[in-house]
Structures are given as structure tokens and as C-alpha cells.
Biopython code that builds the backbone (N, CA, C, O; Angstrom):
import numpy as np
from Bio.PDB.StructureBuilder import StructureBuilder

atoms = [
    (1, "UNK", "N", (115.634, 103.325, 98.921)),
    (1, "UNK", "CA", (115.140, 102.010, 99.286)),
    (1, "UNK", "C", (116.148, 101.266, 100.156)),
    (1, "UNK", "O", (115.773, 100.529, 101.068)),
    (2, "UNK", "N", (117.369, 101.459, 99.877)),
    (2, "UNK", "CA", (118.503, 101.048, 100.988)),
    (2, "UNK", "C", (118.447, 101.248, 101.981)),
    (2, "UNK", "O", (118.813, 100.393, 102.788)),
    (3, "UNK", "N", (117.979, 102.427, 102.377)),
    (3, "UNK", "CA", (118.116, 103.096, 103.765)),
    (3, "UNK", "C", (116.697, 102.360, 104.076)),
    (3, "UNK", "O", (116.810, 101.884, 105.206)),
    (4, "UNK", "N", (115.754, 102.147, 103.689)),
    (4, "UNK", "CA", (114.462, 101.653, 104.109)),
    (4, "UNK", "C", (114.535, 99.881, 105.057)),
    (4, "UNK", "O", (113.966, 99.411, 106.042)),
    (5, "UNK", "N", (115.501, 99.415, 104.122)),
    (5, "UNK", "CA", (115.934, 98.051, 104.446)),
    (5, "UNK", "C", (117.363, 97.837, 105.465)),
    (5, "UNK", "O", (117.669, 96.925, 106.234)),
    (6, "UNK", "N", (117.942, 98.899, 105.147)),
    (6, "UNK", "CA", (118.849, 98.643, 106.302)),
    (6, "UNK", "C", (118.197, 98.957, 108.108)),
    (6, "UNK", "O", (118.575, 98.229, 109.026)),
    (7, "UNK", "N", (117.200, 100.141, 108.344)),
    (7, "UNK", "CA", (116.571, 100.366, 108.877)),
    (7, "UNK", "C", (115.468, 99.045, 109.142)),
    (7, "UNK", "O", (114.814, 99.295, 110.154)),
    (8, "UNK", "N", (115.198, 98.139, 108.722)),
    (8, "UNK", "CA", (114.373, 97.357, 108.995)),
    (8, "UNK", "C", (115.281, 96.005, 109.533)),
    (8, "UNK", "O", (115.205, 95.427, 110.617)),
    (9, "UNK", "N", (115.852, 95.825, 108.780)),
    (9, "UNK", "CA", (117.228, 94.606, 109.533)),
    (9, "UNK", "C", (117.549, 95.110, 110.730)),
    (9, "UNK", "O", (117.642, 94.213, 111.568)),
    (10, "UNK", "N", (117.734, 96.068, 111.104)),
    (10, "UNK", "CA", (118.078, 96.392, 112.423)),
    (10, "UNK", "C", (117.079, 96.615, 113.595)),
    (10, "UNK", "O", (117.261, 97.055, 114.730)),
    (11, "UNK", "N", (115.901, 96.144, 112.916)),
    (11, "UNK", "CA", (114.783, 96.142, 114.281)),
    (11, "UNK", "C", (114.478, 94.479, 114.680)),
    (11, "UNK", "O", (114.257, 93.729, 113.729)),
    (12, "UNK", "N", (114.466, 93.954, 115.951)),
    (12, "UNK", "CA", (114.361, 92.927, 116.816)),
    (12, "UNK", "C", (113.071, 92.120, 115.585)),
    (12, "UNK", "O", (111.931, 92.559, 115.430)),
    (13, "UNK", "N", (113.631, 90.940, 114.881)),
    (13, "UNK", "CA", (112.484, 89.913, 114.478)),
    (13, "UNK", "C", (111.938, 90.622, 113.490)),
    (13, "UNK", "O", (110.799, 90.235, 113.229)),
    (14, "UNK", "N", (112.332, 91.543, 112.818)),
    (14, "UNK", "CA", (111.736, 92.106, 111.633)),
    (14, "UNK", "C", (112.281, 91.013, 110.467)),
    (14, "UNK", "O", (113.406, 90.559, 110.257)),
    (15, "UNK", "N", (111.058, 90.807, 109.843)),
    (15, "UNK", "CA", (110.859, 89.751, 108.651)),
    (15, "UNK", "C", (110.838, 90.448, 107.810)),
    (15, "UNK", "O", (110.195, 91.478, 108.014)),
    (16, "UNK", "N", (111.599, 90.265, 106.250)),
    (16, "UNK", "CA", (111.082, 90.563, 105.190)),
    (16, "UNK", "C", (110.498, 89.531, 104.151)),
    (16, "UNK", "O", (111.191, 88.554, 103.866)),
    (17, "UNK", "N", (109.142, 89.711, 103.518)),
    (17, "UNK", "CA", (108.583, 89.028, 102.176)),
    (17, "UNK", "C", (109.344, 88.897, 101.258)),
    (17, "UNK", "O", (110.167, 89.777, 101.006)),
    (18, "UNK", "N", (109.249, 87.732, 100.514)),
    (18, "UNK", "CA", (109.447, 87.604, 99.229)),
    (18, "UNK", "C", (109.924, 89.097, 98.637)),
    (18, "UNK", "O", (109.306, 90.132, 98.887)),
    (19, "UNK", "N", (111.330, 89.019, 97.674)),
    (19, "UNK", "CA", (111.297, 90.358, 96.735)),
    (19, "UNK", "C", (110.484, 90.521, 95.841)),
    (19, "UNK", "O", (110.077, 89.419, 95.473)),
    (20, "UNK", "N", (110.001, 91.382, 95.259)),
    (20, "UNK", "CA", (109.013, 91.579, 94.437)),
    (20, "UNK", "C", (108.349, 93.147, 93.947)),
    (20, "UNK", "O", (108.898, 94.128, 94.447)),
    (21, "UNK", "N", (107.548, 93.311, 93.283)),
    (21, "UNK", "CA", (106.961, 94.639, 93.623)),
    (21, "UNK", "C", (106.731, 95.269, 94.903)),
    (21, "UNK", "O", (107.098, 96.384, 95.275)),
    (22, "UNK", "N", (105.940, 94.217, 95.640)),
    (22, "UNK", "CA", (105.763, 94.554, 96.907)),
    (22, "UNK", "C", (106.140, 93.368, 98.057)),
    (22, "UNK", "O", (105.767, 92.216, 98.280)),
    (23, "UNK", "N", (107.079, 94.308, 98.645)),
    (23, "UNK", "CA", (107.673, 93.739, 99.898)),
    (23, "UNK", "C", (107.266, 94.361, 101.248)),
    (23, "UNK", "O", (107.471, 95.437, 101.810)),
    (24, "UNK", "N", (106.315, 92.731, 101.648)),
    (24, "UNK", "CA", (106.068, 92.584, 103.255)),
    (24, "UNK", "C", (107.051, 92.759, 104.264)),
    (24, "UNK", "O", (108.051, 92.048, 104.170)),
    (25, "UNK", "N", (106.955, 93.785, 105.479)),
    (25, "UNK", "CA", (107.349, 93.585, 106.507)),
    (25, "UNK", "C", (106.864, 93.661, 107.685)),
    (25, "UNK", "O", (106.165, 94.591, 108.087)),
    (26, "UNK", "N", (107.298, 92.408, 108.508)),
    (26, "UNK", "CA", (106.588, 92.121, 109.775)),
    (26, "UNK", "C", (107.193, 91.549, 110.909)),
    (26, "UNK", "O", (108.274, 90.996, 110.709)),
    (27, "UNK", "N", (106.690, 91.556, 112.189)),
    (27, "UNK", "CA", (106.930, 91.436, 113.200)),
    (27, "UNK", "C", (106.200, 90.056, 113.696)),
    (27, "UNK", "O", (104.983, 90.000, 113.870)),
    (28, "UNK", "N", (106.969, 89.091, 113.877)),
    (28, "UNK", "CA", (105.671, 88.187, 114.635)),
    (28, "UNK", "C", (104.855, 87.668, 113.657)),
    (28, "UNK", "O", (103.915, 86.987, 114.067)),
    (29, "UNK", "N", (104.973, 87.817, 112.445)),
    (29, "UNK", "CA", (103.557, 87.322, 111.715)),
    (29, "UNK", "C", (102.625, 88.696, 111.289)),
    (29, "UNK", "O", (101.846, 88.651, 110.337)),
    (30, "UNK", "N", (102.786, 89.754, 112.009)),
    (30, "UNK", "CA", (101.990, 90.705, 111.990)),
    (30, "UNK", "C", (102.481, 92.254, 111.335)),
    (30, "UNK", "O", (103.314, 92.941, 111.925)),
    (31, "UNK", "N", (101.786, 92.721, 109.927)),
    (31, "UNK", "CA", (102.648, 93.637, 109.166)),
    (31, "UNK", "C", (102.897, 95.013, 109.680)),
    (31, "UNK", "O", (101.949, 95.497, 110.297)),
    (32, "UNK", "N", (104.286, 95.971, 109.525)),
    (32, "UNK", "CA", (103.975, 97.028, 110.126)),
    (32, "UNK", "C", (104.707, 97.803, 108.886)),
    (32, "UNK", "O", (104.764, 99.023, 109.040)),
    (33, "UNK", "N", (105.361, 97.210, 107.498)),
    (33, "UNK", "CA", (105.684, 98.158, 106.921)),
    (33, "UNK", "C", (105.130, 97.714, 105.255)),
    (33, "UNK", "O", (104.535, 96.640, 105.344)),
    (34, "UNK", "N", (105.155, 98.196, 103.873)),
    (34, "UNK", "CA", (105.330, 97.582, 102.811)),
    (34, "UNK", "C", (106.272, 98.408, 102.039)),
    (34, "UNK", "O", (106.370, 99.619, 102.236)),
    (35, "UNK", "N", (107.055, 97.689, 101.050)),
    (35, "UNK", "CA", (107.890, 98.533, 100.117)),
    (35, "UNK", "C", (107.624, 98.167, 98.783)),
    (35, "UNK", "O", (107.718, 96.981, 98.468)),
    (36, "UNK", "N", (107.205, 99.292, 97.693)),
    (36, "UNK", "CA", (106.702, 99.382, 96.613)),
    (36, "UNK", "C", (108.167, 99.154, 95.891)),
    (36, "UNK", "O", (108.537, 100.199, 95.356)),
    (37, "UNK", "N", (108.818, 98.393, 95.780)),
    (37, "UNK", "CA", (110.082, 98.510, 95.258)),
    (37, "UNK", "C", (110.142, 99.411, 93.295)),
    (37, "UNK", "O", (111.018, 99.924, 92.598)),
    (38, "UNK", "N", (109.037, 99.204, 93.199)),
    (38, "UNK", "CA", (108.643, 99.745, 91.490)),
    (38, "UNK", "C", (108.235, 101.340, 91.459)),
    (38, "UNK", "O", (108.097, 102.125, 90.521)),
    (39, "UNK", "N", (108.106, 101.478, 92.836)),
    (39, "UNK", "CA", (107.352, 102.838, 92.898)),
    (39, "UNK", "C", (108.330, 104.053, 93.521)),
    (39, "UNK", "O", (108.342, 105.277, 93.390)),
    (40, "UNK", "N", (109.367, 102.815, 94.470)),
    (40, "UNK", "CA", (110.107, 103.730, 95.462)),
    (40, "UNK", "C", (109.358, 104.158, 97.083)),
    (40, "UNK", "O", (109.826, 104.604, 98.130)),
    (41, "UNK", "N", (107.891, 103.731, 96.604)),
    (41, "UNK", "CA", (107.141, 104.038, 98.201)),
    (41, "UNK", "C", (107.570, 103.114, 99.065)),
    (41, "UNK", "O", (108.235, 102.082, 98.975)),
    (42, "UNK", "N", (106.921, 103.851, 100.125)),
    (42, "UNK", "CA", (107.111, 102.992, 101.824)),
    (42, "UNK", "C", (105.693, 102.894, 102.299)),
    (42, "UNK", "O", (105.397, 104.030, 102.668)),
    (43, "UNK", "N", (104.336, 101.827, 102.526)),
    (43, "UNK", "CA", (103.588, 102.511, 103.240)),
    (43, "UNK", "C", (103.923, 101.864, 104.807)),
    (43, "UNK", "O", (104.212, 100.681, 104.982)),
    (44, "UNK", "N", (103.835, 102.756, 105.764)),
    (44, "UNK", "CA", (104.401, 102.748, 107.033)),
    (44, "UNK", "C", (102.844, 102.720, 108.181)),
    (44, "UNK", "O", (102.181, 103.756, 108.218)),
    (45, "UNK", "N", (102.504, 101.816, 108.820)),
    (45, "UNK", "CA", (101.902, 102.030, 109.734)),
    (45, "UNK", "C", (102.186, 102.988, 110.773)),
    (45, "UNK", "O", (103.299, 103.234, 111.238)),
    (46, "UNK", "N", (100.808, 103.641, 111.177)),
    (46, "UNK", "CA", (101.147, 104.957, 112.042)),
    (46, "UNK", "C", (99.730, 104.974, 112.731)),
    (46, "UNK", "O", (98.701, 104.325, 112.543)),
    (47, "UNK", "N", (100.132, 106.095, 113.708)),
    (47, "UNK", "CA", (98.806, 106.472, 114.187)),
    (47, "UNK", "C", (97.807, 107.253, 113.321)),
    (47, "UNK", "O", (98.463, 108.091, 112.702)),
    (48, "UNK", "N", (96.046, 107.373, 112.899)),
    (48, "UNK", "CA", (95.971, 108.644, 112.615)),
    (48, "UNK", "C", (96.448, 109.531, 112.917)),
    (48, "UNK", "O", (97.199, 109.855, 111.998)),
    (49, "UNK", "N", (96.525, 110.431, 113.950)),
    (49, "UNK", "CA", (97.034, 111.460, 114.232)),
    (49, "UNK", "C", (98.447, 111.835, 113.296)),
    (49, "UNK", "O", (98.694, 112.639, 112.397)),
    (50, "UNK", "N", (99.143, 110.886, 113.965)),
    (50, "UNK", "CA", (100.333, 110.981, 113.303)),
    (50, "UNK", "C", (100.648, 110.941, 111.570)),
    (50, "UNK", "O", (101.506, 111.531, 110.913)),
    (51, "UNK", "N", (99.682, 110.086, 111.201)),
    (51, "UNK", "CA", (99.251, 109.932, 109.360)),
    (51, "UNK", "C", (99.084, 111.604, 108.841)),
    (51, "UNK", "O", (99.722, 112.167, 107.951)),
    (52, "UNK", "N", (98.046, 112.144, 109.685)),
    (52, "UNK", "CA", (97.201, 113.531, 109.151)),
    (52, "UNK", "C", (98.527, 114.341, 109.540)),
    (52, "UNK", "O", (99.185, 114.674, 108.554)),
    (53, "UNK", "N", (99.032, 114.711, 110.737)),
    (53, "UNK", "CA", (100.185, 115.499, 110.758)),
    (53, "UNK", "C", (101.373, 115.701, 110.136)),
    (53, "UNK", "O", (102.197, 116.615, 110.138)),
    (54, "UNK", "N", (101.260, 114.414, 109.485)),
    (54, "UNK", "CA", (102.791, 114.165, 108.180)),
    (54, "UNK", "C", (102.465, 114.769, 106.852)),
    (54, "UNK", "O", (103.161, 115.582, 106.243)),
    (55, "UNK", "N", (101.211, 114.222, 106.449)),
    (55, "UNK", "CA", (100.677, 114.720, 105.248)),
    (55, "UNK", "C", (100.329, 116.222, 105.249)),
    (55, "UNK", "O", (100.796, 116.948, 104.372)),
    (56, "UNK", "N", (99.699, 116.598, 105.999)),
    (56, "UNK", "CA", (99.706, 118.272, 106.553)),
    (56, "UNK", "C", (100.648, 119.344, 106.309)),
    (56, "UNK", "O", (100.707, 120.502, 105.893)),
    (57, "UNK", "N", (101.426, 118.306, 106.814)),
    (57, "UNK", "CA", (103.294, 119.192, 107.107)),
    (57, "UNK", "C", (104.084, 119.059, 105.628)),
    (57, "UNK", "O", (104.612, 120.074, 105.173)),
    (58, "UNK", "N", (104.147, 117.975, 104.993)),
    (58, "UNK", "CA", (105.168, 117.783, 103.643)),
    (58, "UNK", "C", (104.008, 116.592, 102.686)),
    (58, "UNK", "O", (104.040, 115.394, 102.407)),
    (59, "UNK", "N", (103.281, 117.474, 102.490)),
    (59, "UNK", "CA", (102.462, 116.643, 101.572)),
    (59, "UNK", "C", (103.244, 116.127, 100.016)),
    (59, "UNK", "O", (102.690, 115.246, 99.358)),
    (60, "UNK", "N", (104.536, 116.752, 99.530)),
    (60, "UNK", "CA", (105.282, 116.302, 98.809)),
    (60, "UNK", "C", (106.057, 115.073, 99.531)),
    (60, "UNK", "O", (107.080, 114.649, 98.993)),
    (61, "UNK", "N", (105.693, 114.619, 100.475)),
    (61, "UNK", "CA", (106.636, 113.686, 100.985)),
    (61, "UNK", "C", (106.075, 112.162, 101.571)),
    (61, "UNK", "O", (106.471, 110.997, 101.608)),
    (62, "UNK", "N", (104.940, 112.932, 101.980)),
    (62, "UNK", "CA", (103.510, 111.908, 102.658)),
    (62, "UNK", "C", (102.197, 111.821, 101.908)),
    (62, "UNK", "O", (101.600, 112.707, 101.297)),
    (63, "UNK", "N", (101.879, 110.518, 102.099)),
    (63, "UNK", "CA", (100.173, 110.722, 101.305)),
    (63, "UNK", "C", (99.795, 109.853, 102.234)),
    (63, "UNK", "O", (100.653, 109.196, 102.825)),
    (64, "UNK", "N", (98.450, 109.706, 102.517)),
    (64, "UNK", "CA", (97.435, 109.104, 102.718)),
    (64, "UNK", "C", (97.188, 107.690, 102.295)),
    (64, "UNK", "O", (97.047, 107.678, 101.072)),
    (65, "UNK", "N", (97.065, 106.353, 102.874)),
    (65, "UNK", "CA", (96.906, 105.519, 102.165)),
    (65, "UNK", "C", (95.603, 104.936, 103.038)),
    (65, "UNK", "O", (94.752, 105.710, 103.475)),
    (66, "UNK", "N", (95.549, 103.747, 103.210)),
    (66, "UNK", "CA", (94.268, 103.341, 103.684)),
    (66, "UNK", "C", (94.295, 103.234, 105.206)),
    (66, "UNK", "O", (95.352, 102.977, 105.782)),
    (67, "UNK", "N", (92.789, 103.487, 106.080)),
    (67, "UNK", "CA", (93.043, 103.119, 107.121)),
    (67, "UNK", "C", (92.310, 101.685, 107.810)),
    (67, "UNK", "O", (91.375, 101.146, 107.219)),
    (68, "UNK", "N", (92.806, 101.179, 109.024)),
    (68, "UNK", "CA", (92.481, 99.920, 109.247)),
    (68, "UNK", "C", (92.170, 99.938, 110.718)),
    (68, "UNK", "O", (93.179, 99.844, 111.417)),
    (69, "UNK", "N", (91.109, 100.030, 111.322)),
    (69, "UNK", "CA", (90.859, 100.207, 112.453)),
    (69, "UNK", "C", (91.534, 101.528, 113.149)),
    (69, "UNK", "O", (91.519, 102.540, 112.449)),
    (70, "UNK", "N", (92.158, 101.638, 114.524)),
    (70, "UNK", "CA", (93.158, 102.585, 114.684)),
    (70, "UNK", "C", (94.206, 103.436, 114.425)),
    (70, "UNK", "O", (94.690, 104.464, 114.898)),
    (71, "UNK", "N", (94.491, 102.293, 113.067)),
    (71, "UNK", "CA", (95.833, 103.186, 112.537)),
    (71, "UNK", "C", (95.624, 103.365, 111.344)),
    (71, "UNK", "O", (94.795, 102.754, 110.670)),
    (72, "UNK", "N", (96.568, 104.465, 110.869)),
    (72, "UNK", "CA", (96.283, 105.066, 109.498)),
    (72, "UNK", "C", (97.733, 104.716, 108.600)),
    (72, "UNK", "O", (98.744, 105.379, 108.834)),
    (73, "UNK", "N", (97.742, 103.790, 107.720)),
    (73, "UNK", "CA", (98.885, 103.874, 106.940)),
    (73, "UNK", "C", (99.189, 105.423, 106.018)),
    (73, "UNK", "O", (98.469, 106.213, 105.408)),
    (74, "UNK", "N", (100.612, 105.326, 106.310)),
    (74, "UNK", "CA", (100.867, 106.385, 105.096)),
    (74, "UNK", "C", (102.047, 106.185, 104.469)),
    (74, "UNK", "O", (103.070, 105.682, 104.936)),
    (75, "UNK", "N", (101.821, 106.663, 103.242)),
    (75, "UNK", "CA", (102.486, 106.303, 102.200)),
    (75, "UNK", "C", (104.077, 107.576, 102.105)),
    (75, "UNK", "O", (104.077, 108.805, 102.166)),
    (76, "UNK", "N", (104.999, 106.798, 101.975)),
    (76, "UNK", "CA", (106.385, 107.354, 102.347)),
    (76, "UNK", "C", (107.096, 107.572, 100.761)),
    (76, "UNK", "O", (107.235, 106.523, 100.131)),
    (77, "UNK", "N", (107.522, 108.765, 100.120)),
    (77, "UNK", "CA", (108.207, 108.879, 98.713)),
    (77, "UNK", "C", (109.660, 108.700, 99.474)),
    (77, "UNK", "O", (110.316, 109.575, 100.038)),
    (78, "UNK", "N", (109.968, 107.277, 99.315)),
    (78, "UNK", "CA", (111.812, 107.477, 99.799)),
    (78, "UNK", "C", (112.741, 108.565, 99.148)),
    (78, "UNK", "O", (113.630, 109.197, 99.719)),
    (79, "UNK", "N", (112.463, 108.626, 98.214)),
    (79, "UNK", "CA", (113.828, 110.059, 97.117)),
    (79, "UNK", "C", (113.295, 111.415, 97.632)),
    (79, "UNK", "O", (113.604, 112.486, 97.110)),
    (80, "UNK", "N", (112.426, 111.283, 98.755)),
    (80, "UNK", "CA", (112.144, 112.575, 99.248)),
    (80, "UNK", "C", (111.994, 112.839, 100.933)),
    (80, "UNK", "O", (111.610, 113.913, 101.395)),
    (81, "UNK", "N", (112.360, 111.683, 101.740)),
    (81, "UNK", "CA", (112.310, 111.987, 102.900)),
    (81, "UNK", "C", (113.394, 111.334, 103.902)),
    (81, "UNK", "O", (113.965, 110.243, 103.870)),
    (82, "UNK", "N", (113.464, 112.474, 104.852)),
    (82, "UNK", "CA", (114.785, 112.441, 105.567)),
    (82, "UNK", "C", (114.892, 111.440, 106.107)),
    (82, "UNK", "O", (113.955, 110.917, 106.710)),
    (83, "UNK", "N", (116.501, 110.747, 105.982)),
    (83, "UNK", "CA", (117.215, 109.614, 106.792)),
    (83, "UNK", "C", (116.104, 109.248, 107.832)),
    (83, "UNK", "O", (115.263, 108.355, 107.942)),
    (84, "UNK", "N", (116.581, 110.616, 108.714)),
    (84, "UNK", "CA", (116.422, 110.502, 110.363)),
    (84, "UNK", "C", (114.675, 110.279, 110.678)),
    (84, "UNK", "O", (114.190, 109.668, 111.630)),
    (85, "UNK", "N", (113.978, 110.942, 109.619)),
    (85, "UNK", "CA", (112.770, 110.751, 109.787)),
    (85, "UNK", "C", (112.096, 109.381, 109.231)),
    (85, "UNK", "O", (111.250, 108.641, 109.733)),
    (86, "UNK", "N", (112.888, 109.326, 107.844)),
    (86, "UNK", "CA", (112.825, 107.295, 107.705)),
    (86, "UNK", "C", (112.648, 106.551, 108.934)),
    (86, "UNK", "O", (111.706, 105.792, 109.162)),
    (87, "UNK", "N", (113.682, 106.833, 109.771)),
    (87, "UNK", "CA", (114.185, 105.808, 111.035)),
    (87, "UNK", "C", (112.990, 106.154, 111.938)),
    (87, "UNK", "O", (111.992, 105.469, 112.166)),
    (88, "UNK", "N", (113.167, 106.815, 112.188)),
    (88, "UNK", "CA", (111.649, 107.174, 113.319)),
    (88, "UNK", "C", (110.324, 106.804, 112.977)),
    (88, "UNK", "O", (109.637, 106.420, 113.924)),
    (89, "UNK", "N", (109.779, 106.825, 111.824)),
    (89, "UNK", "CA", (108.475, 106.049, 111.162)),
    (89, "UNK", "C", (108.439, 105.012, 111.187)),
    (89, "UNK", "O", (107.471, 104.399, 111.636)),
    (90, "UNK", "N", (110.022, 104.178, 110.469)),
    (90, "UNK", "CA", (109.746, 102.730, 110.719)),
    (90, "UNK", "C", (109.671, 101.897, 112.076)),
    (90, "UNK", "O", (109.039, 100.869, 112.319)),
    (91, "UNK", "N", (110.579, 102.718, 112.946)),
    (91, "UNK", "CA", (110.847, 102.214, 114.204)),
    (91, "UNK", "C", (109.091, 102.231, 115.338)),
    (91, "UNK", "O", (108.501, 101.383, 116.008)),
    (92, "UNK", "N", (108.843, 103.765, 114.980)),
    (92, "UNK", "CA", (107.255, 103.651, 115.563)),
    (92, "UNK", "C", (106.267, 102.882, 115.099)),
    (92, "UNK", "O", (105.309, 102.600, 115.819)),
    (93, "UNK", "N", (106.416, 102.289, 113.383)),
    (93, "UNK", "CA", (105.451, 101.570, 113.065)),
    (93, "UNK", "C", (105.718, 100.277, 114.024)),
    (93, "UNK", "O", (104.832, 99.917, 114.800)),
    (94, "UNK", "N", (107.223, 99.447, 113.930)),
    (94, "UNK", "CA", (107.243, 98.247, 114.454)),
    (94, "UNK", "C", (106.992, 98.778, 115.859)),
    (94, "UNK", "O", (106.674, 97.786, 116.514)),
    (95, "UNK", "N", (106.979, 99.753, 116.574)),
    (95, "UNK", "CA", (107.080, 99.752, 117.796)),
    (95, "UNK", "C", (105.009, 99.181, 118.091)),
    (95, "UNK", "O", (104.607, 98.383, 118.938)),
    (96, "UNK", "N", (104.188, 99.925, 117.093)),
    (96, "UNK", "CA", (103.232, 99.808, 117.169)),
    (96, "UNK", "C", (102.386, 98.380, 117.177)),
    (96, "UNK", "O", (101.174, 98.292, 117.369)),
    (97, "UNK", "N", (103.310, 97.270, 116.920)),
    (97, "UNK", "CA", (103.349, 95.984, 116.076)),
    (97, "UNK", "C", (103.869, 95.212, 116.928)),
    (97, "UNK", "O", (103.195, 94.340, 117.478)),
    (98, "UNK", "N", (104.983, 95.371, 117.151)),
    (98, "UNK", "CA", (105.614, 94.391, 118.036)),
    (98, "UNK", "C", (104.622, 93.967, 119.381)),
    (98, "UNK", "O", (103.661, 94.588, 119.836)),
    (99, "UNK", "N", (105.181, 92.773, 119.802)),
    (99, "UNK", "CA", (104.724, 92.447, 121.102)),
    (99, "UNK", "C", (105.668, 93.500, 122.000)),
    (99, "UNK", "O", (106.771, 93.973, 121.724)),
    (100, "UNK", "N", (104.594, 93.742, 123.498)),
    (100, "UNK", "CA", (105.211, 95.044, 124.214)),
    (100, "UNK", "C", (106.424, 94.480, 124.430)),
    (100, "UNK", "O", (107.434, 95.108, 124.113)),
    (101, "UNK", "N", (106.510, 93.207, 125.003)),
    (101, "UNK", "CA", (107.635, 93.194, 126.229)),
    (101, "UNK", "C", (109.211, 92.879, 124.766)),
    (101, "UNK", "O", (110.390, 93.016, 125.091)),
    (102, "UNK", "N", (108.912, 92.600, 123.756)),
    (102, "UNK", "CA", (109.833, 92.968, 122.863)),
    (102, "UNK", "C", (110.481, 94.552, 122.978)),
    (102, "UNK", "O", (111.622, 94.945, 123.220)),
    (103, "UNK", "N", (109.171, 95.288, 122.679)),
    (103, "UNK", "CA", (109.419, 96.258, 122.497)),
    (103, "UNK", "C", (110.265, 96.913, 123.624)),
    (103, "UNK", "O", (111.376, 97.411, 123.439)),
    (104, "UNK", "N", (109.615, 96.857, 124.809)),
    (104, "UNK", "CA", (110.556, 97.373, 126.065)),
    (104, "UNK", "C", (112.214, 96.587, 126.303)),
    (104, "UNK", "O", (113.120, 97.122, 126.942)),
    (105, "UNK", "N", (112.304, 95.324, 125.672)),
    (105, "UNK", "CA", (113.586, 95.127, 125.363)),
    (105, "UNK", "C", (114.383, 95.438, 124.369)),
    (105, "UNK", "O", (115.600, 95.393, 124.544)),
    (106, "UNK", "N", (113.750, 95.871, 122.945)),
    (106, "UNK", "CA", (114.558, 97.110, 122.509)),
    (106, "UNK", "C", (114.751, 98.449, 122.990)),
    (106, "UNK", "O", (115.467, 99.216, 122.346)),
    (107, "UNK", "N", (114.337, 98.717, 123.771)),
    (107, "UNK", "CA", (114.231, 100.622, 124.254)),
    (107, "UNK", "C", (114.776, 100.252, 125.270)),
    (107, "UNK", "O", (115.556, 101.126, 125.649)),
    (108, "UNK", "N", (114.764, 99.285, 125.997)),
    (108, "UNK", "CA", (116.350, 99.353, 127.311)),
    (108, "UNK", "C", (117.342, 98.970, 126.870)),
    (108, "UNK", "O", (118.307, 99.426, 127.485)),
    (109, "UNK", "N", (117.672, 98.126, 125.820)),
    (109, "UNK", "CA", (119.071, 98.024, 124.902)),
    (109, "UNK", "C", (119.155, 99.061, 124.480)),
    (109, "UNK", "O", (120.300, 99.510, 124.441)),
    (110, "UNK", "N", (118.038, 99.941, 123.967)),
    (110, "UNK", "CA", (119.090, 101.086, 122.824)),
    (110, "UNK", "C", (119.553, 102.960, 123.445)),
    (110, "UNK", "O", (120.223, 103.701, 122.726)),
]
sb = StructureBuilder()
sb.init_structure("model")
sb.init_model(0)
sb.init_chain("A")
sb.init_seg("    ")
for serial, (resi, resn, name, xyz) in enumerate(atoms, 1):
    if name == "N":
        sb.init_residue(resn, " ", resi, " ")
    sb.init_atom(name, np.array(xyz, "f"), 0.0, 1.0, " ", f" {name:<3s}", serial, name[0])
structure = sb.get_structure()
């Protein structure tokens, strides 16, 4: 769960909710992550595509959670998935979230 939150402080205007069972995170007003703090989950906004290909690949690692128009949340077991792949889910969810021209000013800073 550390690595979940340090990873989120470090993205441009990322908000966190109230602590609690479940902790909101968002961009702008607009959510791109939640943390089950009781559960240890992450659910992470994603593309379908990208939802079905995770769960596919390490279904001990990914599940399925609900979908909402275009994108498919999925549900993240932190005590089971890699650093590097943490960072890349959360970063594509906010990337998915953010306003663009944010976004293109993080990716020419980084």
C-alpha cells in the first residue's frame, strides 16, 4: 500500500480522499484510482483491452471489477504485483484522467 501512495503523490494534482476503508484518488475532481486499505486492493482505471489482458496474463494478481463506459476498472492485489508494474497502471490510469495538456506537461518533464 506504500508503494501505491508514494506512486500517487508523485503524479501532477493527484488528490487523495479522506483515509478510510476506501481511499479516493483523483485528478481534477475526476477519479482514476481507489485503495481498499482493509483489503490491500487497488482498483485502477484502464482500458478494456488493457483490463482483459492483465487478468488473462496473472489472474492471481488482476481481477475484473466494474466497467463504466470505455474503461474497464481492475482490481490490483498489492502483496502480489510488481513495483514497476504498480507504476505503470497508476500512471496510465491518471494519464487516462488527467486533462491532456497536463498530461503532455508531465511526459515532457519526465
Amino acid at each position: 500500500m506504500e508503494e501505491f501512495l508514494r506512486i500517487v503523490r508523485a503524479l501532477p494534482e493527484a488528490e487523495l480522499g479522506a483515509p478510510g476503508n476506501h481511499v479516493g484518488v483523483k485528478v481534477r475532481g475526476k477519479g482514476f484510482a481507489y485503495l481498499q486499505e482493509d483489503t490491500g486492493v487497488a482498483l485502477v482505471k484502464a482500458t478494456i483491452e488493457e483490463r482483459e489482458a492483465l487478468v488473462g496474463q496473472e489472474p492471481e494478481v488482476f481481477a475484473r471489477s466494474y466497467t463504466a463506459g470505455r474503461f474497464g476498472w481492475v482490481e490490483v492485489r498489492l502483496d502480489r504485483v510488481r513495483p514497476d508494474e504498480l507504476a505503470e497502471l497508476v500512471t496510465e490510469a491518471w494519464c487516462l484522467t488527467a486533462p491532456r495538456r497536463l498530461v503532455e506537461e508531465y511526459e515532457a518533464a519526465g
